[in-house]
C-alpha positions in Angstrom: -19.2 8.3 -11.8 -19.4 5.4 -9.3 -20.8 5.5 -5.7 -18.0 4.0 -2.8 -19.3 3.9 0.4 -16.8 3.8 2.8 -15.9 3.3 6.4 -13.8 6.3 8.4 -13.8 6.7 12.4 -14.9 9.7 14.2 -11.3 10.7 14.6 -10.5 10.5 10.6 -13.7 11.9 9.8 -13.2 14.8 11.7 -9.9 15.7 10.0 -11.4 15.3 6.7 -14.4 17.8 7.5 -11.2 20.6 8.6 -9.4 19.3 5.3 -12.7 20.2 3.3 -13.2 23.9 5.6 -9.5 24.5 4.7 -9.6 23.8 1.4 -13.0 25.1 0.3 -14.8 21.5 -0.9 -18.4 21.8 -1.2 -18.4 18.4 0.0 -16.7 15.5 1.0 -17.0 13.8 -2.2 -14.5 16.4 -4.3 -12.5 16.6 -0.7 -12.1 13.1 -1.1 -11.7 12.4 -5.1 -8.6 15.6 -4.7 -6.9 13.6 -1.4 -7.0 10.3 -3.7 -5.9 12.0 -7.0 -2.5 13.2 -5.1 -2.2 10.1 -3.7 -2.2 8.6 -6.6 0.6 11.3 -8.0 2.6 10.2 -6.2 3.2 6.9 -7.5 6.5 6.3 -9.5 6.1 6.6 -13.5 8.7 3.8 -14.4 8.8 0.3 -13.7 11.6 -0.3 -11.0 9.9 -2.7 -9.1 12.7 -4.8 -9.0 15.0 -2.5 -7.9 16.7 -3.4 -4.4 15.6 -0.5 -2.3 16.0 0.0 1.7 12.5 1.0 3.1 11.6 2.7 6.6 7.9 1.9 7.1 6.0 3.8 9.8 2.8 3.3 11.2 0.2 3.7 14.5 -2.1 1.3 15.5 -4.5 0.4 17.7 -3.1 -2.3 19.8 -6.7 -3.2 21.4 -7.9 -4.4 17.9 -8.1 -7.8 18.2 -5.2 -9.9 17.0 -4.0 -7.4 15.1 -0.4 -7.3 17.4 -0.7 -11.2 16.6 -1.3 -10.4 13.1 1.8 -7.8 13.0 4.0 -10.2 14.3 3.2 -12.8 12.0 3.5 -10.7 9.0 6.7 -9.4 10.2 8.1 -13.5 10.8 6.9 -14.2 7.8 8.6 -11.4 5.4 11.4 -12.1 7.7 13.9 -11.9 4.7 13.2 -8.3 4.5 13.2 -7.3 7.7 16.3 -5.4 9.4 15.1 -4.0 12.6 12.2 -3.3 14.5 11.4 -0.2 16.7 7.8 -0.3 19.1 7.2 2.5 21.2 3.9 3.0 23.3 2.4 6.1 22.8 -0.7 6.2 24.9 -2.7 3.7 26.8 -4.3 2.5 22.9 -1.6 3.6 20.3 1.4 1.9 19.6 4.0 3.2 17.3 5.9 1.0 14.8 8.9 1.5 12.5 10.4 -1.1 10.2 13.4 -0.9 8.3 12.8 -3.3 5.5 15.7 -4.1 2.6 14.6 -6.3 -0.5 13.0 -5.4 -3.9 11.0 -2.5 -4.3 7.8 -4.2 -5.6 8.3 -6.6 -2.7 9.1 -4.1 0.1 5.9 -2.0 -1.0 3.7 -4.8 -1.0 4.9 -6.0 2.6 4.2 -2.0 3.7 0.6 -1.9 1.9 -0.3 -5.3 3.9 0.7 -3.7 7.3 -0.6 -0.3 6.8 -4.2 -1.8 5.5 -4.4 -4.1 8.2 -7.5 -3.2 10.5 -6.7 -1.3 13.4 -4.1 0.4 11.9 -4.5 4.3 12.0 -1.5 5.7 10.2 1.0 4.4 7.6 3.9 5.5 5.5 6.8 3.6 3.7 9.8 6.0 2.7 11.9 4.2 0.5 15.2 4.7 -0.8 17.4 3.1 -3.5 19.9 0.5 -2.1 22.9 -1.3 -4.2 22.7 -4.8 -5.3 25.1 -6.9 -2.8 26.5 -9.7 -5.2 28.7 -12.5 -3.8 31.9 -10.6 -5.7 31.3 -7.2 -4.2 30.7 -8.7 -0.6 34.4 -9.9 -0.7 35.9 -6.8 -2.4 37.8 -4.7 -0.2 35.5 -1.6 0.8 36.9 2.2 1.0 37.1 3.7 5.3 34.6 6.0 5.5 35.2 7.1 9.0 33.2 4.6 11.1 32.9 1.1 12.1 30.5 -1.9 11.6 31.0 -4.2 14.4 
């Protein structure tokens, strides 16, 4: 086995120690090792990285940290060939919530959310991500079937 030594704030700590209560850990080692091993299930089996994909990536932060709304903004400007749209909503005097909706390849989308979300000062982070089609230059110009809305 190897020794980590992490970093957690009160807040995260705290939910770990009812996480461990819940769930019967001993201690927050296993509690820890079990939340990492399903993480870590979670992650796809085949290589689709390049796979154009549509992501929505959510996450809270801590808008006091400093620079980090700098920071934010300049990762966002400079992936801005992934980015669709943008919402930021305030949720208390220190929180700020963000959601992203990205569109590129999935390898590329991923890594963009895994900057953000690891950034410090960021509390919370999740990338949903969902398989888009491949917009060649021939299928942009093809007629495209109604389906019963508008895109002005």
């Amino acid at each position: 086995m190897q020794r980590v030594t992490m970093t957690i704030d009160d807040d995260l700590m705290a939910a770990l120690d009812q996480y461990m209560e819940a769930s019967g850990h001993q201690n927050r080692s296993e509690a820890v090792r079990d939340l990492v091993r399903a993480g870590l299930m979670k992650q796809p089996k085949l290589d689709d990285s390049d796979r154009p994909c549509i992501g929505a990536l959510v996450y809270l932060y801590d808008h006091e940290t400093r620079q980090l709304s700098k920071r934010l903004m300049h990762d966002h400007h400079s992936h801005a060939d992934l980015s669709i749209a943008a919402l930021h909503v305030h949720v208390d005097a220190e929180t700020c919530l963000e959601v992203s909706l990205l569109r590129g390849a999935k390898s590329e989308v991923e890594h963009f959310a895994q900057h953000v979300i690891g950034e410090r000062g960021v509390r919370y982070g999740q990338l949903v991500v969902a398989p888009a089609e491949a917009h060649s230059p021939e299928s942009a110009s093809a007629p495209k079937p109604h389906h019963g809305h508008s895109h002005a």
